[in-house]
N, C-alpha and C positions, 0 to 999 in steps of 0.2 A: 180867538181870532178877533182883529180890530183893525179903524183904519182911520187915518185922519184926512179929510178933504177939508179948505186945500192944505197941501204939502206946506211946512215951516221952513224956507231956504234963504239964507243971508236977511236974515231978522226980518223976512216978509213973506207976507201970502204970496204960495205961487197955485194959483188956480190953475195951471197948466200939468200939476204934478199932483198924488197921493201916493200916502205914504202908508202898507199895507201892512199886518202884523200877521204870525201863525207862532205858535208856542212852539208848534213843531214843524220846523222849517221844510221836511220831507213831506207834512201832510198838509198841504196850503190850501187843502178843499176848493179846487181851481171851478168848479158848477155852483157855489157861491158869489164866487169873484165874478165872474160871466153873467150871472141874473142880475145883479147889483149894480155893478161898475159899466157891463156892456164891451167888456176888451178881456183879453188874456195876460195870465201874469205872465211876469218872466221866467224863466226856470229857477228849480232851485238849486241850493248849492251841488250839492249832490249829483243830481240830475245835469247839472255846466260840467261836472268834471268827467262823469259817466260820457257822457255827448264828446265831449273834447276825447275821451282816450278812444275810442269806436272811431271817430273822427282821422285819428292819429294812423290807427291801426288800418281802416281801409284805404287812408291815403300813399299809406307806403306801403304796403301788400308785403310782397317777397321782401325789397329793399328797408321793410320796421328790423335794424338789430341795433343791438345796445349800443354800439357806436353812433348811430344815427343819433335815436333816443338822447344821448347823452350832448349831443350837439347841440341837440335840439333846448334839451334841460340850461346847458350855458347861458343859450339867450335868454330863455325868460330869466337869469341868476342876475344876468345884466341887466335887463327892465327893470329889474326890482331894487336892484343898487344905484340908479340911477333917477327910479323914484320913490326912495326910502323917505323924504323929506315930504314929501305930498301928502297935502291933509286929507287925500282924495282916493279912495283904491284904486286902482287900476284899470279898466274897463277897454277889451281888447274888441273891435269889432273885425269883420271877415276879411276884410284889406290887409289891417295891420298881423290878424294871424297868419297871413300869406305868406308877410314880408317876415316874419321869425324862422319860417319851414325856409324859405329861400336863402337868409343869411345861414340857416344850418346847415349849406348843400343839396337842400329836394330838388332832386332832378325836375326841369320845368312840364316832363310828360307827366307826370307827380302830382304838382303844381294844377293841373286842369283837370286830374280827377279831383281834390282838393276844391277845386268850386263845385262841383257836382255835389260831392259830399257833406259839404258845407250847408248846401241848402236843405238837401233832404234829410240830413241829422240836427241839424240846428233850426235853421231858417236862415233866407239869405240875409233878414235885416236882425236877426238875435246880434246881443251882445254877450262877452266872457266875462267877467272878472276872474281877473288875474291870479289872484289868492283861493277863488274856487277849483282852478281848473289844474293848478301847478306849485307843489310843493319846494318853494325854491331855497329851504334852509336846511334841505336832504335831500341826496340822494339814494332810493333805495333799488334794489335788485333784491329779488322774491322768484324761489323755486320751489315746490312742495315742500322737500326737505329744508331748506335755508333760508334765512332772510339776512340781508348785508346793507346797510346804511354807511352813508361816505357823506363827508364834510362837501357842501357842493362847489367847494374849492380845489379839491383833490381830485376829483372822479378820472382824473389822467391814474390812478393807481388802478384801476381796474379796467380789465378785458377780457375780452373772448378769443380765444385760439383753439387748432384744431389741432388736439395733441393725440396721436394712434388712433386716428380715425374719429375721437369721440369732441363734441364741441365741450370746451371746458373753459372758466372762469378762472381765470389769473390775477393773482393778487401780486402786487409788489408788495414786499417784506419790509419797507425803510423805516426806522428807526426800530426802537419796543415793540416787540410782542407781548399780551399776556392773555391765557386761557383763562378761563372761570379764577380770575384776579390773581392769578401765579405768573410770573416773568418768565418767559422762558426763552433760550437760545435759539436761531438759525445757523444753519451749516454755514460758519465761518461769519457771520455776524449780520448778514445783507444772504437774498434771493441772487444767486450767482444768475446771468443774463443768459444761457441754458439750462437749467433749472428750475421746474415749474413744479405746482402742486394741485391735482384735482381736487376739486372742493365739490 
């Protein structure tokens, strides 16, 4: 554990900042920080991303399915591509994760539990980083049984439908297949558009 007072920012002291070390990012010994410094840290990575999905999940209650989710995953794919050239990560505060859930579709009754939640899983004045809270060079879906990562350019190849009753994960078939690195055929070379496969 280390710190440097003050902070080194654009080749000058910024006595308005310090800059905090933990070897182990998960154990930041925060009753050090507090005797010492007199303030609290920020979360750590772990704990933004844990926060953000609890977040996610009681904001949308019933209305959290992969569809949403996956709407939701586009926007940040687009933050990220739009600030890929920033010397600077990303840093989301409660406004602008608003404004992501809204551009995804959250219905606006949504949206006002989403402030409630916000404060009492975060804090109203926390900030995200963006690279903490949101994998945005995969897409993954995870079941007990299975785990399915998608290019996060593609995620239109995957859904959920309700096929005899049971909710099941639909894969479109386009291009190559291959099992355990063997090529193998589909029925007539494509996922015929009545044609599904439970996974």
């Amino acid at each position: 554990t280390g710190f440097l007072f003050p902070a080194f920012n654009d080749r000058s002291a910024d006595i308005h900042s310090l800059l905090y070390y933990s070897k182990n990012p998960e154990e930041l010994q925060e009753g050090f920080a507090d005797r010492l410094f007199g303030c609290p840290l920020p979360l750590s990575a772990g704990d933004q991303k844990e926060t953000f999905q609890t977040l996610i999940e009681d904001t949308l209650g019933e209305d959290c399915s992969i569809e949403m989710v996956k709407d939701i995953h586009e926007r940040f794919t687009e933050l990220a591509q739009e600030n890929k050239e920033a010397p600077e990560p990303v840093v989301l505060d409660k406004s602008q994760v608003r404004t992501i859930l809204a551009d995804s579709g959250v219905a606006n009754e949504r949206l006002t539990e989403f402030d409630r939640h916000y404060d009492e899983t975060a804090g109203e004045s926390t900030s995200l980083l963006m690279n903490n809270i949101m994998e945005t060079r995969s897409f993954e879906v995870k079941t007990p049984d299975i785990v399915i990562k998608v290019k996060p350019d593609r995620t239109n190849l995957i859904e959920s439908r309700q096929i005899d009753g049971r909710e099941c994960l639909v894969i479109a078939l386009d291009g190559g297949v291959v099992v355990n690195g063997i090529t193998v055929r589909t029925a007539g070379g494509d996922l015929e558009p009545d044609r599904t496969e439970d996974i």
